[in-house]
Every structure is written in C-alpha cells, then in structure tokens.
ROPABA-11786 format. One record per residue (C-alpha): residue number from 1; residue in three letters; z, y, x. Coordinates in Angstrom, 2 decimals. Layout:
{site NUM ALA {Z Y X}}
...
***
This chain:
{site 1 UNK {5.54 19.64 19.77}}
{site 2 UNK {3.05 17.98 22.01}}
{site 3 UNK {0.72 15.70 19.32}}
{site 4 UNK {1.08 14.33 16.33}}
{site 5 UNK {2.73 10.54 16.99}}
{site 6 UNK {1.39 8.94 13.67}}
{site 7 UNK {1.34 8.93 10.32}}
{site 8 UNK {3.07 6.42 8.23}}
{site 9 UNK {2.45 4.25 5.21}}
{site 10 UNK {4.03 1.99 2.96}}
{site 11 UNK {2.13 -1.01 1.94}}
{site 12 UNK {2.53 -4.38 -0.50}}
{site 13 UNK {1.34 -6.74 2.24}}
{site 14 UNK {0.73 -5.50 5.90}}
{site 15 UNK {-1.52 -7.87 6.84}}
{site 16 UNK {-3.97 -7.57 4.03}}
{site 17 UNK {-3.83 -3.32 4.88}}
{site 18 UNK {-4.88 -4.13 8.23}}
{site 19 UNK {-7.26 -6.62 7.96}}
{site 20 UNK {-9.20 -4.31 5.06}}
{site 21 UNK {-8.76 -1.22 7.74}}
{site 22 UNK {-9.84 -3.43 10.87}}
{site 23 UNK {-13.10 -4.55 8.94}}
{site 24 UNK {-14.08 -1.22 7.48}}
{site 25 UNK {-12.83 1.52 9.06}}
{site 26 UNK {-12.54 0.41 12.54}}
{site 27 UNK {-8.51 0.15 13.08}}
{site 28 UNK {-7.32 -1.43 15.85}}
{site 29 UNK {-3.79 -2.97 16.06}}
{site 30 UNK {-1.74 -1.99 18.93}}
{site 31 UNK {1.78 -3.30 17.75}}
{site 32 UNK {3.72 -5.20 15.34}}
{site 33 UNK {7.15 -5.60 14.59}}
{site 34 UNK {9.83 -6.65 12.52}}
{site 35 UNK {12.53 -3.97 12.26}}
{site 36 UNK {15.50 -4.84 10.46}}
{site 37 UNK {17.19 -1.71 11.31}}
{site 38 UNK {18.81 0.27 8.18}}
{site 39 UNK {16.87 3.33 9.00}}
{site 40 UNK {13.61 1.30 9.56}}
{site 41 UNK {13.64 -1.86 7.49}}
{site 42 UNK {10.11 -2.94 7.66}}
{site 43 UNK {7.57 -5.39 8.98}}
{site 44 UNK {4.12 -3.76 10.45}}
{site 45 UNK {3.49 -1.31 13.08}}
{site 46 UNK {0.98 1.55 14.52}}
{site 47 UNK {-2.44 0.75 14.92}}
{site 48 UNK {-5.28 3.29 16.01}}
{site 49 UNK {-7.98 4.61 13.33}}
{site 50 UNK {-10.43 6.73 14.13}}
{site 51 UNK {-8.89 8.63 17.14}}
{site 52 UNK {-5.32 8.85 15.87}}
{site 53 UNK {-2.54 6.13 15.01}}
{site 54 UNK {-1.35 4.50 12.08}}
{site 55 UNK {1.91 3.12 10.97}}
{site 56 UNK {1.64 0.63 8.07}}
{site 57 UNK {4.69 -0.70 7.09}}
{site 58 UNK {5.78 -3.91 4.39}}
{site 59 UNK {9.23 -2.67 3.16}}
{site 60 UNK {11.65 -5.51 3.64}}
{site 61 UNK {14.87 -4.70 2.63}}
{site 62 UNK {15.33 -3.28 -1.23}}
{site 63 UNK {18.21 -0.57 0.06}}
{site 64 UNK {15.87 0.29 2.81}}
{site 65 UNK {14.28 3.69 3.34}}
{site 66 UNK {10.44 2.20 2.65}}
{site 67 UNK {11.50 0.11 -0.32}}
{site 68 UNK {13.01 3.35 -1.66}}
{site 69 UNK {10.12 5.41 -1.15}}
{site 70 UNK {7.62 3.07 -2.99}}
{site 71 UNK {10.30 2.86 -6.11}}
{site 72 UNK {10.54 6.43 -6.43}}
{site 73 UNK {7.03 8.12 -5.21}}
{site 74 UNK {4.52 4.40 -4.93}}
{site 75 UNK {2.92 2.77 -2.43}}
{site 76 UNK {0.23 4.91 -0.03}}
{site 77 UNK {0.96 7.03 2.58}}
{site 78 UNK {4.93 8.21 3.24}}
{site 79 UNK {5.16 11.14 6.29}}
{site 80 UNK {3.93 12.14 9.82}}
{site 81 UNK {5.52 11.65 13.50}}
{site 82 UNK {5.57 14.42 15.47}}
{site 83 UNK {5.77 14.08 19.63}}
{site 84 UNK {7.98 16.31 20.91}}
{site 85 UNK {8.86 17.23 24.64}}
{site 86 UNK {12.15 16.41 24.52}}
{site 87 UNK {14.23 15.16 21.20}}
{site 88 UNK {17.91 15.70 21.96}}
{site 89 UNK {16.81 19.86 22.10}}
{site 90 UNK {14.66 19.75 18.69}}
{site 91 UNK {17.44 18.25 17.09}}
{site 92 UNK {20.09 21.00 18.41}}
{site 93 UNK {17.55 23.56 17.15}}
{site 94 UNK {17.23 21.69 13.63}}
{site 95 UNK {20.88 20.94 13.12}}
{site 96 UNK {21.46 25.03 13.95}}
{site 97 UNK {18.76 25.73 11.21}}
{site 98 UNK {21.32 23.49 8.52}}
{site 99 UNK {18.58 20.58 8.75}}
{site 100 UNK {19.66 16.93 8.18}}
{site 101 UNK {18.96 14.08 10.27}}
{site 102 UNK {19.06 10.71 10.69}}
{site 103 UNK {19.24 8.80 13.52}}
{site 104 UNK {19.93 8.88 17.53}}
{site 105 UNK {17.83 11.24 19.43}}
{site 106 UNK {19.06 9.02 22.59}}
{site 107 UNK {16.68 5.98 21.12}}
{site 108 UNK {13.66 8.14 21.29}}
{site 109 UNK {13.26 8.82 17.58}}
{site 110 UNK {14.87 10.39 14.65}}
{site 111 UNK {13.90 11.78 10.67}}
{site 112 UNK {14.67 14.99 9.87}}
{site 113 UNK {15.56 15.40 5.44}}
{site 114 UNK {12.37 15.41 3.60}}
{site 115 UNK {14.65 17.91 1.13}}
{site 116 UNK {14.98 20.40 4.08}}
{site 117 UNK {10.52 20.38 4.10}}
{site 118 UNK {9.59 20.60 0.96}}
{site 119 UNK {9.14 16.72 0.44}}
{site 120 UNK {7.55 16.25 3.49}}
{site 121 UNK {8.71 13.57 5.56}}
{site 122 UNK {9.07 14.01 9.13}}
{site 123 UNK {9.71 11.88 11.90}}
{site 124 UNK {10.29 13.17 15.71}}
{site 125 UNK {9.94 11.85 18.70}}
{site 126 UNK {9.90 11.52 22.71}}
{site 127 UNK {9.72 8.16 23.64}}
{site 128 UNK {6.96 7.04 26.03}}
{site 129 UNK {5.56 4.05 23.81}}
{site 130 UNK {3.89 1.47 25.92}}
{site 131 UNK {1.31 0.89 23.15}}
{site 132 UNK {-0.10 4.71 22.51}}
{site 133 UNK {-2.80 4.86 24.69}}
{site 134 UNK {-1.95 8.39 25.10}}
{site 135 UNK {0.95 7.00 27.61}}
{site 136 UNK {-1.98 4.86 29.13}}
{site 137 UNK {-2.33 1.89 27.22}}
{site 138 UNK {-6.04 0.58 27.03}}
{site 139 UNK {-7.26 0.16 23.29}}
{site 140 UNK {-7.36 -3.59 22.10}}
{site 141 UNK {-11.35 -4.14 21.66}}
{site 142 UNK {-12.34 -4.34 18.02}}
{site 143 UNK {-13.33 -7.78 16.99}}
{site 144 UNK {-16.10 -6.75 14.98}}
{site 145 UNK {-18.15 -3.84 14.21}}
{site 146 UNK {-16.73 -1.66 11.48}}
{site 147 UNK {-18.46 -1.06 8.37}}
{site 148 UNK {-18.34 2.96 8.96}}
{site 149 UNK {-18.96 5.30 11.29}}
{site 150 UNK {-15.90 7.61 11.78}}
{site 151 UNK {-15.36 9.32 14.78}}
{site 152 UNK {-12.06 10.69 14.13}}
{site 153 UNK {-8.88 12.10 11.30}}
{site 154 UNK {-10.37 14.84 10.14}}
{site 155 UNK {-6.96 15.90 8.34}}
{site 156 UNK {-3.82 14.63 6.33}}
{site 157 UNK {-2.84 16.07 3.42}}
{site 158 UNK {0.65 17.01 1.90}}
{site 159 UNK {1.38 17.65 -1.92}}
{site 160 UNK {4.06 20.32 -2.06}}
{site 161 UNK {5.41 22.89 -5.17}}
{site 162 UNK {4.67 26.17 -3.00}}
{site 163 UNK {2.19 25.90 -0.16}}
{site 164 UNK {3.77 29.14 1.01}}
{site 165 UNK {7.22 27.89 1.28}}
{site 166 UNK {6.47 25.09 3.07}}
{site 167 UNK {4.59 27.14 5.42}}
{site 168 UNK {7.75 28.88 6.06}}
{site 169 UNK {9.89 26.09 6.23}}
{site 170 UNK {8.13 23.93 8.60}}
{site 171 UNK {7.23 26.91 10.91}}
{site 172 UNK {11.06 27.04 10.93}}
{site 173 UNK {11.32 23.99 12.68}}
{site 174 UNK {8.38 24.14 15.21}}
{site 175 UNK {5.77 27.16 15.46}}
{site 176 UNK {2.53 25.49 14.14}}
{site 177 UNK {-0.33 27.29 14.42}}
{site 178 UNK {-2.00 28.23 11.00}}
{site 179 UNK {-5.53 27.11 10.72}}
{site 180 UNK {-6.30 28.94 8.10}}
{site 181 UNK {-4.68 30.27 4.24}}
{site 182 UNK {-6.20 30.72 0.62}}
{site 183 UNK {-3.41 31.64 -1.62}}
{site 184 UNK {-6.25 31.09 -4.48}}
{site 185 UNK {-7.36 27.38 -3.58}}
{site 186 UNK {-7.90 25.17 -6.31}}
{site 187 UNK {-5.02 22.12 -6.47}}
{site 188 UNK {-7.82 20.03 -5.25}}
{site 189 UNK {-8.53 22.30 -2.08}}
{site 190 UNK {-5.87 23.00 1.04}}
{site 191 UNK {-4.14 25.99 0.19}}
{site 192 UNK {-3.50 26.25 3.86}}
{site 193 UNK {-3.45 23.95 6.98}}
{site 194 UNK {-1.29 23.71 9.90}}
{site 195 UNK {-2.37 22.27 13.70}}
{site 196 UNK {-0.40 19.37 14.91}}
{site 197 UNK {-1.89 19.22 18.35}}
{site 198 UNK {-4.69 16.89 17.89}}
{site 199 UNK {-4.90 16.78 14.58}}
{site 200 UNK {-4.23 19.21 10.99}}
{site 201 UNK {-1.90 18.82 8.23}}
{site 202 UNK {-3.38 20.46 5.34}}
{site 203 UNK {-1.25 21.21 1.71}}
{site 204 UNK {-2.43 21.44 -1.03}}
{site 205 UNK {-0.38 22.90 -4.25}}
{site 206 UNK {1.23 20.23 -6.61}}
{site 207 UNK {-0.30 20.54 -10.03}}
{site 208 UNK {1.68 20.60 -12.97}}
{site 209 UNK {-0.59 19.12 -15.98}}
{site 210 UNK {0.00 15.43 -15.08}}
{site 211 UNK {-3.64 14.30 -16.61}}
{site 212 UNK {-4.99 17.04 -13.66}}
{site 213 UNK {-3.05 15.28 -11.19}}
{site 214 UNK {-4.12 12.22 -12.05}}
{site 215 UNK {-7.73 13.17 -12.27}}
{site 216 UNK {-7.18 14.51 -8.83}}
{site 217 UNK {-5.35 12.10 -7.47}}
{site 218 UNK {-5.31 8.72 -9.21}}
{site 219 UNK {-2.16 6.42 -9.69}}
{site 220 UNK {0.36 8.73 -7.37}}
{site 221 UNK {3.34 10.04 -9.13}}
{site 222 UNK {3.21 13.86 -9.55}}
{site 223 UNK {6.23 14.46 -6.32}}
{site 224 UNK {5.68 15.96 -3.50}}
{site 225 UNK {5.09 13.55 -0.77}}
{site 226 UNK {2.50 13.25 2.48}}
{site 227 UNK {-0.38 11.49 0.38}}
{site 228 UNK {-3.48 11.47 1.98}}
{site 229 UNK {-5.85 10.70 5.12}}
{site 230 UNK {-9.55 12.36 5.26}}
{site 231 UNK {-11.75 10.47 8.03}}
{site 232 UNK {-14.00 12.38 9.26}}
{site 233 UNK {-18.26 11.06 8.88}}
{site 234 UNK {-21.11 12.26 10.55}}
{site 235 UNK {-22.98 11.92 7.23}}
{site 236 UNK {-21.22 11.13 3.46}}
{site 237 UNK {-24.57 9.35 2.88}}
{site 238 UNK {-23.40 5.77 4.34}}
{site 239 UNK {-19.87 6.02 3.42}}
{site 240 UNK {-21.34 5.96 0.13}}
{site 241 UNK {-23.67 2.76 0.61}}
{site 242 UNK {-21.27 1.33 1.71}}
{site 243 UNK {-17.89 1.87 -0.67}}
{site 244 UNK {-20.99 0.63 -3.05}}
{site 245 UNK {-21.62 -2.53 -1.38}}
{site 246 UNK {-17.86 -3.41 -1.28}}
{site 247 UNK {-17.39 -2.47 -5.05}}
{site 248 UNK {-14.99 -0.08 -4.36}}
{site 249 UNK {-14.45 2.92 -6.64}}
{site 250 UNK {-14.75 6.56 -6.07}}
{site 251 UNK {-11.95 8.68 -7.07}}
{site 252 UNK {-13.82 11.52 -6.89}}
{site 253 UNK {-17.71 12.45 -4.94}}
{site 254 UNK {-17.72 16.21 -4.14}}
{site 255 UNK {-21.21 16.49 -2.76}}
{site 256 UNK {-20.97 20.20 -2.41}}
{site 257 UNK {-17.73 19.85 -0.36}}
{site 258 UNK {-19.31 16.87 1.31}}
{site 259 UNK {-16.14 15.21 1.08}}
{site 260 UNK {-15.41 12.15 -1.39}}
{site 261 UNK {-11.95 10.24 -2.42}}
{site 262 UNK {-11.61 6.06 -2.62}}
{site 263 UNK {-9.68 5.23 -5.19}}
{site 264 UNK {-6.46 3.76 -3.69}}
{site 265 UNK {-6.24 0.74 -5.94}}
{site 266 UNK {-9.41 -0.10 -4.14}}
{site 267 UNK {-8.04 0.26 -0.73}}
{site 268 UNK {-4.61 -1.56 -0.34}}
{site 269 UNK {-3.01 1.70 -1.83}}
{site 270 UNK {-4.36 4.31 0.94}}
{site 271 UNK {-5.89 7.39 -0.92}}
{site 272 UNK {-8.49 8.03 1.94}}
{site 273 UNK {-10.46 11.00 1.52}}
{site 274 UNK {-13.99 10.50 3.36}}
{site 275 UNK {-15.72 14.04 5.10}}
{site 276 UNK {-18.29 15.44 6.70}}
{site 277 UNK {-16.76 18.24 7.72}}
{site 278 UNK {-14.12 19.49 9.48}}
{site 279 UNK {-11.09 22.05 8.31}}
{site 280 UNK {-11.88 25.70 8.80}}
{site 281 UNK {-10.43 26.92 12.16}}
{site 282 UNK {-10.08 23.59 13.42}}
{site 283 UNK {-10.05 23.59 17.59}}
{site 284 UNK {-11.82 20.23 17.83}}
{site 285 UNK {-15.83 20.07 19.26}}
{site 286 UNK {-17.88 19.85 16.58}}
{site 287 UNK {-19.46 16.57 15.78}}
{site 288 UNK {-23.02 15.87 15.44}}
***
C-alpha cells in the first residue's frame, strides 16, 4: 500500500459541497465526472484539501451504491482509497483471505466488502490518475484565499463495534503500521490508529446509548461507517472566529484536546473535526 488515494463522500448537491469547501477550507478541484457506471453511479469527483484528496460524490442512480449508502447510514463521509503497487496481486491475496470484491482490477480500481472490515469501506487502487498531483499533475490555483488556515488531514476517523477486531481484520489485508492503542479510550477518543502512508485512520468504538452517540456525533445513524475528517490548525483560536462569523454550529469545542467538531448540518453534511494537534506516533514533521 503506497498512500492513501482519497477519501470519499456522499453529498445532496456536489456543487454546493465544493463551493462551501473551496471558500473555507481551501479545496481545490482537480476533476469532475459523471459516472454512470453500476458500481459508481455518481456525479462529482476528487478534489485536494489540505494536503490530501477528496472524493465528493451526488448519488445519481437510486439502485446505485452511493444512493444506497445515504438511505441506509446518511449523507457525510462513505470510505477511503487505498494506492496500492499493483491491484491484480492485492486482490489474489484478498480473494485467498475469503474477501469479496467488486469490480475489475484490470480498470485500475476495485471495492473490497465493507462486511469483510468491520463496516469500513475500502476502495483499492493502481491506476496512475492524471489529476493526483502525486503522478505529477500541478495543483489548480485557488481562486480565492480560504477562510482557514489548514496545512494538512490530520486524521479520518472510522466508527466500528470492536476497535480490536478491526485492527485484526484490516491488518489481514495489508500490514498497517499501528500508531498507537488505548483499549480504555473514551467513544469520543481513537481507541487506536492505523498509518496509511501519508496520512492515519483512527477508530474509535461505536457507542451503544444512541442519545451518547448523538451527543457525540450529531445526526449520523449509530452503524459503523468511515465518518469523519479532522483538519489539522496551527491554532483552534481562528477556526473558532471564524465557524462564528459564518454562523455555523459547534458540535462539540474540546479545548483541552484542542480539537473541536462542526456540526455537519452546518457543513453540506461533512462532520469535520478541526485540530491542533496531531495523532500520537504520527511520522509527519511537526507543524508550527
């Protein structure tokens, strides 16, 4: 596994999600597309945020895999892309573990069963995209200054049942290295977090009193799912200003953490966590 590709999510209107990520958090769109393919069936595409890509995607087809995802877990964020070295191998070595997949690794990409990683969806791939400008291509200039500051993804985060057993399971299908592990962490706090080559994929445990959940965690239903993206701030002080100034809520302001959460009504259905600091045992210089 050479990087992590991008993460993916599923929103009402695509160009509304972009425009309200261009003007405050910097994104910058590098493709778009309209993919009537049964596996896809979506308009939107990858765009970079921070220093790490972005798939937003408009479900257009209701038997599609997006439009089923929003009727059964709501819009916000859906899974990660992986890039791999070469596909056709990884999916040998996941059909030999019993893992289901869907798609061609001869077009570049494929899904592996979110069933077969505790919930988490995962897509792989090998392709050279002409738009990631880790194959090269130059970053469109932004057309205006962003509202906030924010250097890079400091983490996603994954809801799962049993931090542990998703540990195991996805170290089945690639050997991630473990940042770090707190069997103890509060629902609210990473129970553990894995490295994806650039950036960290933390999960935290799925809580079963559905009033803590939603205190936690706002409008998502209680299932496990990929659910969040923390940016990463040099300072929580102007993230705050500003999220002020725009009128948008706050989920939740941990100022001992320094890490608050927007609420994702608030930001075209994106729970976006907002830190100023970094994972424990991540690789990455520190900022500052």
């Amino acid at each position: 596994m050479r990087w992590c590709f991008h993460a993916t999510a599923a929103v009402r209107e695509h160009a509304a999600a972009l425009a309200w990520l261009e003007r405050v958090c910097g994104a910058r769109e590098l493709e778009y597309s309209d993919q009537p393919d049964p596996l896809v069936a979506r308009i939107g595409g990858c765009s970079w945020i921070a220093d790490a890509a972005l798939e937003l995607m408009q479900p257009t087809l209701p038997e599609g895999p997006p439009a089923r995802f929003v009727a059964r877990h709501g819009y916000g964020f859906t899974g990660i892309a992986l890039q791999v070295e070469e596909l056709r191998a990884a999916a040998e070595h996941f059909q030999s573990l019993g893992v289901r997949i869907a798609g061609d690794p001869a077009r570049g990409w494929i899904f592996t069963h979110p069933s077969d990683s505790e919930g988490i969806q995962l897509e792989w791939a090998d392709k050279a995209w002409d738009f990631d400008p880790r194959f090269g291509r130059a970053l469109p200039e932004r057309r205006a200054a962003p509202l906030l500051d924010l250097p890079r993804v400091a983490w996603f985060g994954a809801l799962v049942r049993d931090p542990q057993a998703a540990l195991a399971r996805l170290q089945r299908l690639w050997p991630a290295p473990l940042l770090f592990e707190r069997r103890a962490a509060p629902p609210e706090e990473p129970a553990l977090a894995l490295w994806l080559g650039d950036a960290a994929l933390a999960l935290y445990r799925l809580p079963e009193d559905p009033l803590l959940h939603a205190r936690l965690w706002g409008p998502l239903p209680p299932r496990p799912r990929v659910h969040l993206m923390a940016l990463r701030a040099l300072s929580l002080g102007p993230v705050r200003e500003e999220l002020a100034r725009e009128g948008l809520r706050v989920l939740r302001d941990e100022p001992d953490a320094e890490r608050l959460l927007a609420h994702p009504e608030d930001t075209q259905g994106l729970l976006l966590a907002f830190s100023a600091r970094d994972l424990p045992g991540d690789p990455r210089a520190p900022l500052g």
